[in-house]
C-alpha positions as CSV (number, residue, x, y, z in Angstrom):
1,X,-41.8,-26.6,-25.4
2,X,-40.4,-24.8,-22.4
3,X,-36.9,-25.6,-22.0
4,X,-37.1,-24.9,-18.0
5,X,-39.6,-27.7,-17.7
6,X,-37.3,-29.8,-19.2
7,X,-35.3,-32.5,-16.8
8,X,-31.6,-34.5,-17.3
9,X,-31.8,-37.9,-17.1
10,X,-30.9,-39.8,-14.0
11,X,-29.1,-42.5,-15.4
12,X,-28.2,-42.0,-19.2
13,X,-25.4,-43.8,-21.2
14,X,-23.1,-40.6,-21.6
15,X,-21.3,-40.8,-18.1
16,X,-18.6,-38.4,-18.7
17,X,-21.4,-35.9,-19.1
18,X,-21.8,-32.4,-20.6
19,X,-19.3,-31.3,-23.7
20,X,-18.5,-27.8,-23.0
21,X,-16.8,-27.8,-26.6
22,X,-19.5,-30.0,-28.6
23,X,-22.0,-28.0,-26.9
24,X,-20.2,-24.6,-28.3
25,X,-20.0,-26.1,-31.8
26,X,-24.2,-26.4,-31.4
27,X,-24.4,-23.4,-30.6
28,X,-22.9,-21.3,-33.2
29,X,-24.5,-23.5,-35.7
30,X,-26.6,-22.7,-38.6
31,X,-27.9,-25.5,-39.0
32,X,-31.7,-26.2,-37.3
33,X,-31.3,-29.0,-35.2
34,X,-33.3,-32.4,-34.6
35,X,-35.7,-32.5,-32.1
36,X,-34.4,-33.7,-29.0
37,X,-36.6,-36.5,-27.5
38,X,-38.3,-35.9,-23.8
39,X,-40.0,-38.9,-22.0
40,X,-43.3,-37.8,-21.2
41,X,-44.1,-39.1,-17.8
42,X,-41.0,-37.3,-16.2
43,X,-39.9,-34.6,-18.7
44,X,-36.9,-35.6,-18.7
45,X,-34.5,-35.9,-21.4
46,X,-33.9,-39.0,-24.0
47,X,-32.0,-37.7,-26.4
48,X,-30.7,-34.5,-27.2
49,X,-29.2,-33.0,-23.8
50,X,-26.5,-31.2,-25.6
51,X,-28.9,-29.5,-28.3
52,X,-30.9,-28.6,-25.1
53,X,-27.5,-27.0,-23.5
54,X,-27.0,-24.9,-26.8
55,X,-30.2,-23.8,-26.9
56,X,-29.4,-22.3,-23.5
57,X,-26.7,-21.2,-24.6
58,X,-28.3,-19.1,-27.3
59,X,-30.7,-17.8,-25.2
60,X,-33.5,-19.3,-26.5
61,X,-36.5,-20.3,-23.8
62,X,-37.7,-23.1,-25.9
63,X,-36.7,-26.0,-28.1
64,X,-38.6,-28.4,-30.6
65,X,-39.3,-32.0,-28.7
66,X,-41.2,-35.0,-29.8
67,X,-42.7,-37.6,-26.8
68,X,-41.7,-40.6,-26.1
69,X,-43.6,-43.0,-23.6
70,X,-42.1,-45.8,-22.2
71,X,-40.7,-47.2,-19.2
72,X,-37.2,-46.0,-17.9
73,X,-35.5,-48.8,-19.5
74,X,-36.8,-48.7,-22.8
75,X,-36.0,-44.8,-22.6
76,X,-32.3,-45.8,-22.1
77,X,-32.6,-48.3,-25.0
78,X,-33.8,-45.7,-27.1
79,X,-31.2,-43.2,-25.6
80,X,-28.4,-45.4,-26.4
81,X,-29.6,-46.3,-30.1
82,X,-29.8,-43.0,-30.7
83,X,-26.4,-41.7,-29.7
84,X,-24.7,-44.4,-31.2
85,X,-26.4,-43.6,-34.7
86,X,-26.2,-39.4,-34.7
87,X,-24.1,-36.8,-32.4
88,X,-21.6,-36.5,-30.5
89,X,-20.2,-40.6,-30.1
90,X,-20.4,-42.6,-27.1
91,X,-16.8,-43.6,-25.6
92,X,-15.9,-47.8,-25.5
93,X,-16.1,-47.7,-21.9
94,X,-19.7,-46.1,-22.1
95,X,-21.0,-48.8,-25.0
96,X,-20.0,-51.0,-22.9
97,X,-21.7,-50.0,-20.0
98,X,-24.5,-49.4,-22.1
99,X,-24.8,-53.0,-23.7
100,X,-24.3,-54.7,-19.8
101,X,-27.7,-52.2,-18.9
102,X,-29.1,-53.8,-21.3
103,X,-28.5,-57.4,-20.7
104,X,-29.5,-57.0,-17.2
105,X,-32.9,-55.4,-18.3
106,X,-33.5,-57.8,-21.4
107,X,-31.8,-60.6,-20.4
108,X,-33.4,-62.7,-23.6
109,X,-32.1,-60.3,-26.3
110,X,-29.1,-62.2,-28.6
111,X,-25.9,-60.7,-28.6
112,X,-26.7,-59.3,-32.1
113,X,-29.2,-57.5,-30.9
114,X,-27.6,-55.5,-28.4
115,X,-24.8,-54.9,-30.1
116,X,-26.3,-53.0,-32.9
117,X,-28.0,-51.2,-30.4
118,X,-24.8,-50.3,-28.2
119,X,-22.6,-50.2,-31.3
120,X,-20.2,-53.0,-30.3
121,X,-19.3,-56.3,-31.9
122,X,-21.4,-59.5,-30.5
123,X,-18.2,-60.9,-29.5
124,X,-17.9,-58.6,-27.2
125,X,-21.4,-58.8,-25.9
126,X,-21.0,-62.1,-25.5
127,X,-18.1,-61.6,-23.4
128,X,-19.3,-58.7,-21.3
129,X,-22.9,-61.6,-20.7
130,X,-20.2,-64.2,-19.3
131,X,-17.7,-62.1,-17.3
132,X,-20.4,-59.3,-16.1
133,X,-20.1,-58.6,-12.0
134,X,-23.7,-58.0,-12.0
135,X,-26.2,-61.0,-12.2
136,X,-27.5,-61.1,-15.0
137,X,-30.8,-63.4,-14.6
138,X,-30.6,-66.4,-16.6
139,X,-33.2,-66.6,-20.1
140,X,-33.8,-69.9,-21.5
141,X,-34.0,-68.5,-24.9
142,X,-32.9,-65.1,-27.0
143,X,-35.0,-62.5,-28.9
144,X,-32.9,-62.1,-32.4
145,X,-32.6,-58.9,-34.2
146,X,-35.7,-59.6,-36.5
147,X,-38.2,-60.2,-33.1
148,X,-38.4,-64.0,-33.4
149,X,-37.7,-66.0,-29.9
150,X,-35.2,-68.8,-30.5
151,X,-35.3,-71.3,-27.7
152,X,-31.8,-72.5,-26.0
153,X,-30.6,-76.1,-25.5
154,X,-31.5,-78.7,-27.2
155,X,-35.3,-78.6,-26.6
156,X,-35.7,-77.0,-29.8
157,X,-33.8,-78.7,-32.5
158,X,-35.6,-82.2,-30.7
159,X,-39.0,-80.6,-31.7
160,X,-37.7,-79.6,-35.0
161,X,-36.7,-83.3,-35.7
162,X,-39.9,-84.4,-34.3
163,X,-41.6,-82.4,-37.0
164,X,-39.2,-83.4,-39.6
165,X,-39.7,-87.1,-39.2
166,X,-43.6,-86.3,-38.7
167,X,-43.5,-84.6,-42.1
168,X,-40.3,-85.2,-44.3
169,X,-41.5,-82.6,-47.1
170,X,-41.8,-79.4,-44.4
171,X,-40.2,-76.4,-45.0
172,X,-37.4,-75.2,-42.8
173,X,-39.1,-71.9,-42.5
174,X,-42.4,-73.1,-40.8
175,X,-39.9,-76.2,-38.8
176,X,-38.0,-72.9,-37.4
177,X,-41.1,-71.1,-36.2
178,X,-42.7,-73.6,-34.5
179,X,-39.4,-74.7,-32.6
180,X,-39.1,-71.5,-31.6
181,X,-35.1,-71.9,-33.5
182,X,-33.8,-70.2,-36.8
183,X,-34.1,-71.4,-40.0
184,X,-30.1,-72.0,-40.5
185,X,-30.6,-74.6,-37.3
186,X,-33.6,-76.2,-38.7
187,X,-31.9,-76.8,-42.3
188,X,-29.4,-78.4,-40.3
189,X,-31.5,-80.6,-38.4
190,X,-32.9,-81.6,-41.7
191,X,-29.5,-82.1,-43.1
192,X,-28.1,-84.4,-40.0
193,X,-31.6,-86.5,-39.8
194,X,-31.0,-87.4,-43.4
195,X,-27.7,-88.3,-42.6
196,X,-28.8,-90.5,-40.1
197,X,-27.0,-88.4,-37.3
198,X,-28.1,-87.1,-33.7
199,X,-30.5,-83.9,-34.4
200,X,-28.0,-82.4,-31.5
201,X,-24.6,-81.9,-31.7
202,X,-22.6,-83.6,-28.7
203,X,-21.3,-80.0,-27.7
204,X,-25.5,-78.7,-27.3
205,X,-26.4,-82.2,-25.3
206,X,-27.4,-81.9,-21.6
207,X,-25.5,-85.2,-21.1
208,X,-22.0,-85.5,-20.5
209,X,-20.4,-86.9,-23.5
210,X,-18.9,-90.4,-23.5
211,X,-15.1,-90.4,-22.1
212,X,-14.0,-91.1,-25.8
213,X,-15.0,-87.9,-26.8
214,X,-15.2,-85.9,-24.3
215,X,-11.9,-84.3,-25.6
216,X,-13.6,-82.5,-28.8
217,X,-15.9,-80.8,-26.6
218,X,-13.7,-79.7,-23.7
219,X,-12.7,-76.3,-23.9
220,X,-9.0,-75.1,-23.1
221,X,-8.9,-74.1,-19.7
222,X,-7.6,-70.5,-19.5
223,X,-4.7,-71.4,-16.8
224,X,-3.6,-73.9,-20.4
225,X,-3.9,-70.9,-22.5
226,X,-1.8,-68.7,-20.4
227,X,1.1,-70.9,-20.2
228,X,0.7,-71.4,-23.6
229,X,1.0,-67.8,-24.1
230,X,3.8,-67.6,-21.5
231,X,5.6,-69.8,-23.7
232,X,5.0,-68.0,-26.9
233,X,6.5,-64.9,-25.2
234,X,9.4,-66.7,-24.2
235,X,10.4,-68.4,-27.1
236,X,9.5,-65.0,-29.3
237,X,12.5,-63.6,-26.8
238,X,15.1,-66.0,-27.7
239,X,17.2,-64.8,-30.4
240,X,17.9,-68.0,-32.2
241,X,14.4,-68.0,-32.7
242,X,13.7,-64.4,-33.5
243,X,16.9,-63.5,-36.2
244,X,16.2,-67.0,-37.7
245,X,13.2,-67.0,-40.7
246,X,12.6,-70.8,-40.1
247,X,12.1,-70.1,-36.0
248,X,10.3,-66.7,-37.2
249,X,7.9,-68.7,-39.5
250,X,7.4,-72.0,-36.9
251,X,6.5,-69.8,-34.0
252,X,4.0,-68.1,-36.5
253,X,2.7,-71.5,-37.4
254,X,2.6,-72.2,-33.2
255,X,0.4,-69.0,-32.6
256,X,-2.4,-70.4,-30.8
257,X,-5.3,-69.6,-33.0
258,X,-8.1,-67.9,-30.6
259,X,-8.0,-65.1,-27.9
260,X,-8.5,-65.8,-24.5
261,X,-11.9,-64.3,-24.4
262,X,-13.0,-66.7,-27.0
263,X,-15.3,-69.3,-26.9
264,X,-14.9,-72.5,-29.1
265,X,-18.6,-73.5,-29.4
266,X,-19.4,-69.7,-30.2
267,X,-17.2,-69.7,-33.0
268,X,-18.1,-72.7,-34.1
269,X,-22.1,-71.8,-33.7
270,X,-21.3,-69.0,-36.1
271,X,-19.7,-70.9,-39.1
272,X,-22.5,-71.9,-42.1
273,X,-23.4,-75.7,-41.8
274,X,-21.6,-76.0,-45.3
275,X,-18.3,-74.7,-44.5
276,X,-18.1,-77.4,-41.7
277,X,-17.0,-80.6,-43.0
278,X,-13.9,-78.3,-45.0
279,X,-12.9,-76.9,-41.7
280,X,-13.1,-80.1,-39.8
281,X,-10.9,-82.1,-42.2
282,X,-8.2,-79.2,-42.0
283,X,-8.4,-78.8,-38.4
284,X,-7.9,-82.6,-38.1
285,X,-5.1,-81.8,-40.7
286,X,-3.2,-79.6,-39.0
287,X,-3.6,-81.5,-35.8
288,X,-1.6,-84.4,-37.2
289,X,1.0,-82.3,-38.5
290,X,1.4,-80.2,-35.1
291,X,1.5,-84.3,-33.7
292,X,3.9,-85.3,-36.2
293,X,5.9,-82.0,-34.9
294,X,6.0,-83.0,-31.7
295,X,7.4,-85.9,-32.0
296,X,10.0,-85.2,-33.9
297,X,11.0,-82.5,-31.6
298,X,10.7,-85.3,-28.8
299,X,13.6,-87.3,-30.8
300,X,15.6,-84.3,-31.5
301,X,15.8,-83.7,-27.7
302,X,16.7,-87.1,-26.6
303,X,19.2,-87.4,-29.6
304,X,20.7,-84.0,-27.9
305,X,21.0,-85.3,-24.1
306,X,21.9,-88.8,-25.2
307,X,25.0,-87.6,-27.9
């Protein structure tokens, strides 16, 4: 098609703009290239803006192009898939951008989703969905990256139970479908019904847990884990810690296991239901042993300021 018919796009994912120097290297190629991808109701460019540059470049008056029609958000979807899979790579900053875009247009999609579309981890989807300075409306459930809807809250693990205790022999497949949740959750509603436990976990309930237990669900403030990391810093400065391979290995064993940015109940809705109880009896483990630490290093300081 005419390359002078042809449009840039008014909002696409590379913000830095044109490559003088990738565009070059397209030029003096031998290689045919891809067609580039044009969105039919405005003519203006998808994907492909720099083969379109070194096509001018050349000379040439026309270039190969395939249609696509679809709203302008879906054309940036498609526009950020494909320059995260071919070409010239988008920067952090710009899959970043990209992914936020995203959320705000498709505010349902998991963080899995967008993230192999943007070409960053879910972790930091997740992180960009909770710290975002645009509003990004809220979705009472997510689209995962195999199309099915999975409903949040509890609702849906309550249904699954309901179905469970309606019909014991059910699979977890069809359970998971018809509770709009996946099959991992269903198999654990299953599991915890047959255990004779609550369907949903006390971190999932819309009730405020009892005052007993209300500690295993809190998580650390971030003002806690900055002192905590203040701390660290300090006592990684002081040099009867630092030349010393028992204070080297004790303020290894102190590290506080999670970055800031993380979430305890999305780490914890990401580990299989079978490597749970292991994990919970270490954690517990090492909780009385940094206890037990404590308290002797409470006794060692009053032994010192009493001597």
């Amino acid at each position: 098609m005419p390359i002078s018919e042809l449009r840039p796009s008014d909002s696409p994912p590379r913000t830095a703009g044109e490559n003088t120097a990738h565009t070059r290297l397209l030029a003096e190629s031998t290689t045919a290239p891809a067609p580039i991808v044009v969105r039919r109701a405005t003519m203006q460019v998808v994907d492909g803006w720099h083969r379109l540059c070194a096509a001018r470049l050349r000379g040439e008056k026309s270039i190969t192009a395939v249609f696509f029609d679809g709203g302008p958000e879906e054309a940036f979807v498609l526009a950020v898939k494909l320059n995260t899979a071919h070409g010239l790579p988008l920067s952090l900053a710009e899959r970043k951008a990209a992914a936020l875009r995203i959320l705000v247009s498709y505010p349902d999609w998991s963080d899995r989703a967008v993230a192999a579309i943007a070409g960053v981890s879910p972790k930091t989807v997740s992180a960009i969905r909770r710290r975002s300075p645009v509003e990004v409306p809220h979705a009472t459930s997510r689209i995962a990256r195999n199309g099915v809807r999975h409903q949040f809250g509890p609702q849906g693990r309550q249904r699954a139970a309901e179905m469970f205790t309606a019909d014991p022999t059910a699979s977890a497949r069809k359970v998971a479908v018809a509770a709009g949740i996946s099959v991992t959750t269903a198999k654990d509603v299953r599991k915890r019904l047959h255990s004779g436990r609550n369907p949903v976990p006390l971190r999932r309930s819309t009730a405020a847990p009892p005052a007993a237990d209300r500690s295993d669900t809190t998580p650390v403030p971030a003002a806690q884990r900055m002192i905590t990391a203040e701390m660290l810093h300090q006592l990684r400065k002081d040099p009867s810690l630092r030349f010393s391979e028992t204070g080297r290995k004790l303020l290894r064993w102190l590290e506080f296991p999670f970055d800031d940015d993380v979430e305890l109940g999305d780490v914890i809705g990401d580990i299989p239901s079978h490597c749970a109880p292991r994990l919970a009896e270490l954690a517990q483990r090492r909780s009385q042993d940094l206890h037990r630490l404590a308290q002797l290093l409470d006794q060692h300081t009053r032994g010192a300021f009493s001597a």
